[in-house]
N, C-alpha and C positions, 0 to 999 in steps of 0.2 A: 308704563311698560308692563306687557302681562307676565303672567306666572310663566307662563312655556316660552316666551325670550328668553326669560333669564334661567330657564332651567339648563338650555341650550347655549345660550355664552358659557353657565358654570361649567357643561358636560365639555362645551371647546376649548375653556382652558387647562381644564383636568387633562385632556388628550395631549394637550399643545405642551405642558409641564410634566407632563410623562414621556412624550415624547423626544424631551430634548433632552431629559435624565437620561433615559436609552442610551444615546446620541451622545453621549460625554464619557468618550474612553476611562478605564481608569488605568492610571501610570502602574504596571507592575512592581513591586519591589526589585531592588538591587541586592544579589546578593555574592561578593566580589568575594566571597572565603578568605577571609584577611583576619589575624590576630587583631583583638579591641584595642593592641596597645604593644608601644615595642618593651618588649621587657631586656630594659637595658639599662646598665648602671649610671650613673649620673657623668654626663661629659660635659668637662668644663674645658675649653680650649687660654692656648695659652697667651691668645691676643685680650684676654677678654679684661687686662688691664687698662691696654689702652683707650676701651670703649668708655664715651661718654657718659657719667651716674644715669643722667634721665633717660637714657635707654634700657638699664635693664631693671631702672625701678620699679615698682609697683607688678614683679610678675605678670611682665609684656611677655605676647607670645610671639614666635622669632617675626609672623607677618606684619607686626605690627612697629617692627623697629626698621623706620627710614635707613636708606642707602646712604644719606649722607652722617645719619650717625654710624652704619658701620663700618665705612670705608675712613679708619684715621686718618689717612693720607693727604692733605687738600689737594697734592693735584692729579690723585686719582678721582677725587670728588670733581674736580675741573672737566676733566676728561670725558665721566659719565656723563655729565651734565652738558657738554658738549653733542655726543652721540644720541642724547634723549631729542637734541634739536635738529641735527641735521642727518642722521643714520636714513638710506633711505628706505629699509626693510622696513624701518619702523614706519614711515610715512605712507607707506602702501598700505601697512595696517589699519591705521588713522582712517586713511580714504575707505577701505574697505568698511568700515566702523558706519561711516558717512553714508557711503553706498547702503546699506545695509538699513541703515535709519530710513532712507527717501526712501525703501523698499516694501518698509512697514508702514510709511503713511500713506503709502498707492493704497495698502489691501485695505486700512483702517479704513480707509474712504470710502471703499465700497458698503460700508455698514449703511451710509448716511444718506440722502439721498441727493439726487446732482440736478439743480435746476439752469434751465440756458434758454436765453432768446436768440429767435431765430425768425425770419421771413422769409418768404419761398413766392415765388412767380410760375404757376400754371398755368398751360395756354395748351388748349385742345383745339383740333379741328380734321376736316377730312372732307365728305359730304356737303355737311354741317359749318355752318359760318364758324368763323374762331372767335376762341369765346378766351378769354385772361381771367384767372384767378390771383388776387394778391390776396395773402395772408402774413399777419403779425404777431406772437405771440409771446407765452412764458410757456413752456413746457418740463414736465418730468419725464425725462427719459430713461426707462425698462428697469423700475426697481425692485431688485425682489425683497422679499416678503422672508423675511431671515426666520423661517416656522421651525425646521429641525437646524439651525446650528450650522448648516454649511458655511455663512460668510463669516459666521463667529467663529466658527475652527480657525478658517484659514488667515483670519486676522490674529486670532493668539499664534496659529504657526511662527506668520510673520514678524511678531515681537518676538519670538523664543528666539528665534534667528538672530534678529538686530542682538537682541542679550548675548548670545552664542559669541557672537563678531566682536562685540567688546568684549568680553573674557580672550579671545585669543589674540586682540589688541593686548591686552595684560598681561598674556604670557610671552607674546613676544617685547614687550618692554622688561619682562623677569630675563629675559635669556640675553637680551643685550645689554643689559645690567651687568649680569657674570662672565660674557663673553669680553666685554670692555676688560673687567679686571681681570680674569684668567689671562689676556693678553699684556695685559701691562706687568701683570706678576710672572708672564714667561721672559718678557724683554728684558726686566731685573733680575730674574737667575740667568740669562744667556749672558748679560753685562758681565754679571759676578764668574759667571765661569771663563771671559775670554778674558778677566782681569787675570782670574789664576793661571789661565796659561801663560798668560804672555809673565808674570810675575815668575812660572816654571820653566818657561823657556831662555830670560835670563839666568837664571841660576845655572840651567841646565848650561848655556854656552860658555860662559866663565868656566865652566868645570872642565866643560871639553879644550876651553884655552889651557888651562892648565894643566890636563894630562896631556894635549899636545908636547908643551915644554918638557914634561917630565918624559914622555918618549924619546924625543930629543936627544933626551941626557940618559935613556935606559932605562929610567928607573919603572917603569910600567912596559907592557906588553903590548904588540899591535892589538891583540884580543880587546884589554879594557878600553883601548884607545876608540876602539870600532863599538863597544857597549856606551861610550857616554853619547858618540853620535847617536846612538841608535834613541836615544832621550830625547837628545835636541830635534831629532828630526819628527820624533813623535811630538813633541809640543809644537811645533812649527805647525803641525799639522790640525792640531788642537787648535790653534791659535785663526786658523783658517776657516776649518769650520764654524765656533763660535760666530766668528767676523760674520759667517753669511746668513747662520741663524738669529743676529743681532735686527739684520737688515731686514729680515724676512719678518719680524716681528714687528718692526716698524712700520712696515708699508701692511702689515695687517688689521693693526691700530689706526694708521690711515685711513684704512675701508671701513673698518665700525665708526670710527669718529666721524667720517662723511667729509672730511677737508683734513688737509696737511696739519696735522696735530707741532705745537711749537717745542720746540725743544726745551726748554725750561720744563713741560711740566712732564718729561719722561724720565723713569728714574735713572739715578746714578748706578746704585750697588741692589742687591736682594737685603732686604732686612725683612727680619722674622716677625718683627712687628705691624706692618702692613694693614690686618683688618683683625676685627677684635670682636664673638659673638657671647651673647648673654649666656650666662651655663644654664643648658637644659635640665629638667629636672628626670627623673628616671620613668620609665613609663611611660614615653609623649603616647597621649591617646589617638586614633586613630582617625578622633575627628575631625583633628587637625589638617588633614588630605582634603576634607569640603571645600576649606579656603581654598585651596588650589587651583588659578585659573583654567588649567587642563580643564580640573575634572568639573570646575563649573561651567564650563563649557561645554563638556560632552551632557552634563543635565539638559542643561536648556539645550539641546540637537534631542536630547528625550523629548522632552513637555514639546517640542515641536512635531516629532514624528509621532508625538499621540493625539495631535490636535489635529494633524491632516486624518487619522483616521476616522474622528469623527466626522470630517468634512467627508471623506468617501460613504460613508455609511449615510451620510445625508442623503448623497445622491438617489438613493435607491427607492425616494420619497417625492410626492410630489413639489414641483416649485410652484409661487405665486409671482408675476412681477407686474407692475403697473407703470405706465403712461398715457400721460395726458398734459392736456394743452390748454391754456386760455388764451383767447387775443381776437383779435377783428380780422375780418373778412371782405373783400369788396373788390368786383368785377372790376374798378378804376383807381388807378391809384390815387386819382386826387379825392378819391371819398374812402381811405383806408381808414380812417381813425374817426369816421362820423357817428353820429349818430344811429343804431339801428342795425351796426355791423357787426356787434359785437357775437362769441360763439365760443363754445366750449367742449372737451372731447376728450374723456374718458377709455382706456384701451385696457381694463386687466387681463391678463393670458396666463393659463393655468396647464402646465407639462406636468404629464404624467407618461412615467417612464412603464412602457411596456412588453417591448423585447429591443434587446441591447447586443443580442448575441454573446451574452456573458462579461461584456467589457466590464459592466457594474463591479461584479462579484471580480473580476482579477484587478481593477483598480482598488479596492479593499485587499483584496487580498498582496499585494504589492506596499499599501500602506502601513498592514501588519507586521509585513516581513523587514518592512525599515525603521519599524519602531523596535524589532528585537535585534535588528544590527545595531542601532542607538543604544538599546539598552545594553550587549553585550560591548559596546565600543565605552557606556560607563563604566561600567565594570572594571575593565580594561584599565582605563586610566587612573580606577582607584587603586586597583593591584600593582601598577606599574610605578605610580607613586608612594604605596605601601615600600616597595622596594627600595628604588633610588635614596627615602628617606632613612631606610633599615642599612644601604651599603655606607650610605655616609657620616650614619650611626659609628658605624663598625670602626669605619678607616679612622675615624678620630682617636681612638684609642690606641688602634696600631699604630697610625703611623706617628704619633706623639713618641711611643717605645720606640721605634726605628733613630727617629730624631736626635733621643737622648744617648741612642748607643752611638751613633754616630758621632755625635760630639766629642763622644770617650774615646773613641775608636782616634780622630784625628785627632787627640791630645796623646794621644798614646804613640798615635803613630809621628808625632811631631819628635817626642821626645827621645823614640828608637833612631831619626833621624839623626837628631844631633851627636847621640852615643855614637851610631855606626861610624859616622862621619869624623867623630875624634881618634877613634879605634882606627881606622880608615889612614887619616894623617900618622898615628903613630906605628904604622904597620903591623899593628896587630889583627887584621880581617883584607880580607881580598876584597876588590873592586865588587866583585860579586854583591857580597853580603851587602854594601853601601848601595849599588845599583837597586835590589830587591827592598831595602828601606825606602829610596826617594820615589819607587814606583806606587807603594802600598799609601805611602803620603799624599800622594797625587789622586789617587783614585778615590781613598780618602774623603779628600775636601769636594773631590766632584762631586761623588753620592750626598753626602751631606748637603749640598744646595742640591741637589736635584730633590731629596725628600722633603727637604722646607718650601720649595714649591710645591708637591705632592700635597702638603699638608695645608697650605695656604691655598691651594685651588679646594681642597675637601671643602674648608671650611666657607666659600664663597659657595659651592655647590649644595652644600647643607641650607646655607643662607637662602638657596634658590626653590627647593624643592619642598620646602619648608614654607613656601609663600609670600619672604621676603623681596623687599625689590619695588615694590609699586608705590608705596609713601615713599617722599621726599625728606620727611622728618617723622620722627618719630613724636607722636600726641602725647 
């Protein structure tokens, strides 16, 4: 080989590795203005008794503690584990996942090059006697010559993609995870609440029997008589609605679970104990949002809209592609494969792009503009999960205090009851005073289960935003 070949290979690979550096976008930075860290004091939730030791040993962080260690419950674990098999949002997902894959092995293919046998029968004539052509071969059919990085862009495109499509398979298995239990933990506060009515609704009509009688006999007024109905009728009413919020919860638990969920494993009553998370330490840093299938998702839809950029920027270069063919040739078919027939054919074709009417430069420029919606749609999801994980920060400490006053409130308010109500019997307070007790009692115990689910969905929502949900057990 002389000196001036290989001066001229080295000078063509200098060009050819300079020109694919070119040709290799760089990802811009992210920069989503978010604090490095929530500065927030240490929240410990009050389930977190119940959670299994091996979960929140060794300073696991919240993504890496399995749904079934933190749902106590077994048959809300049932439940999920049910909806993980047959939900069918989720199985659209699954397929899109699949679709997505076969979508990235089309473009991967094009890297490589595609060989195929083929025979062809020609037969001319006119003038001229007819004349038959049989030919047989192997040929390469039109492979380009990958010089600046076009078919390499759009094969990483294609995997950012497939990545993309599993991450949103992930997050939509995180949101059917907490939608399953946000559902099952509404069905156990509506239970518990149409138990207190109808538990208020007794009371309430025993009372009305009996200031009936005492009317009867004078001893009370049509007034109070008409205020105890005015109770029964209000819980009757309570008792009705719950009834239809009960059902309506069911047949929603129905839809996530993908089949008629069994009665055994729905709850009885609301218990406060239900799921249980590791206490956070103060400061969750900010990195913790990467795990996030969102926002790993919205990356890979980046590294993808950066990767078609360089595929447009290719364009603007020339292409090489080649085809050619080995195989035999012969005017008769019974002498295709003899002797003397054999033939070969070579076809490289070289595009060079020279007016386009500008399509080059606005397909580039179209590629750019989608790689800073990408990167603004990262951004996006890192701030929007800086949030969600900063509100559910919050609510846990509030509504823990709600909780507790709550508690106090209907122990207080229980006990004003029973006073009123002896005061009440010995005529020392009007119907009044007694009536305004059994109300504040009642309302009472309502709020009170309505904040223990408030606070039982926080913490399943903490659970979610936080990247928990996608392990089955906790490592």
């Amino acid at each position: 080989m002389s000196k001036h070949l290989i001066t001229a290979l080295a000078l063509a690979t200098s060009v050819f590795v300079s020109g694919c550096a070119m040709l290799e976008p760089r990802v811009p930075p992210a920069q989503p203005s978010i604090p490095a860290e929530w500065p927030l004091p240490p929240v410990t939730s009050a389930g977190a008794d119940a959670h299994p030791p091996e979960a929140t040993a060794g300073g696991l962080e919240v993504a890496d503690i399995g749904w079934r260690d933190f749902f106590a419950d077994p048959r809300l674990e049932e439940l999920v584990a049910q909806a993980l098999d047959n939900n069918r949002d989720l199985r659209i997902a699954i397929l899109n996942v699949e679709r997505a894959r076969a979508q990235y092995r089309i473009q991967r293919a094009d890297r490589l090059p595609s060989l195929g046998a083929n025979a062809t029968l020609e037969r001319t004539g006119g003038d001229a006697p007819v004349q038959d052509l049989y030919t047989a071969g192997v040929g390469l059919a039109a492979f380009e010559l990958d010089l600046f990085g076009r078919v390499r862009n759009l094969s990483r495109a294609a995997l950012e993609q497939f990545l993309a499509t599993g991450e949103s398979h992930r997050a939509a298995q995180l949101s059917l995870i907490a939608e399953v239990a946000n559902a099952w933990l509404s069905l156990a506060a509506d239970r518990e609440l149409l138990e207190i009515a109808e538990q208020t609704l007794r009371t309430h009509e025993e009372s009305y029997r009996l200031t009936g009688q005492r009317h009867e006999l004078g001893a009370v007024s049509g007034l109070e008589l008409n205020q105890s109905r005015t109770l029964v009728e209000t819980a009757r009413a309570d008792v009705a609605r719950f009834a239809g919020q009960v059902a309506r919860d069911e047949n929603a638990l129905d839809l996530l679970v993908g089949q008629p969920v069994d009665p055994a494993l729905l709850p009885d009553r609301f218990l406060s104990q239900v799921s249980g998370l590791a206490p956070l330490p103060a400061g969750v840093p900010a990195e913790t949002l990467l795990r996030r299938p969102d926002v790993m998702a919205a990356e890979h839809r980046l590294l993808a809209a950066n990767a078609n950029i360089g595929a447009a920027r290719a364009a603007f270069f020339p292409s090489i592609s080649l085809t050619g063919m080995v195989g035999s040739a012969s005017t008769e078919l019974s002498g295709l494969f003899e002797g003397g027939t054999g033939f070969w054919r070579f076809s490289p074709q070289i595009n060079i792009p020279i007016f386009q009417g500008g399509r080059l430069r606005a397909a580039l420029g179209m590629a750019q503009a989608d790689r800073d919606i990408a990167l603004a749609d990262y951004e996006r999801a890192i701030q929007a999960g800086f949030r969600e994980v900063a509100d559910a920060l919050a609510l846990s400490s509030t509504l823990a205090r709600q909780r507790a006053a709550l508690e106090d409130l209907v122990e207080a308010s229980g006990n004003t009851l029973e006073l009123s109500q002896a005061r009440y019997d010995a005529g020392l307070v009007s119907y009044l005073e007694l009536l305004d007790a059994q109300r504040t009692h009642y309302q009472a115990e309502q709020s009170l289960v309505q904040v223990q689910l408030a606070e039982q969905a926080n913490r399943v929502t903490l659970y979610r935003v936080l990247g928990g949900g996608w392990a089955e057990r906790t490592p």
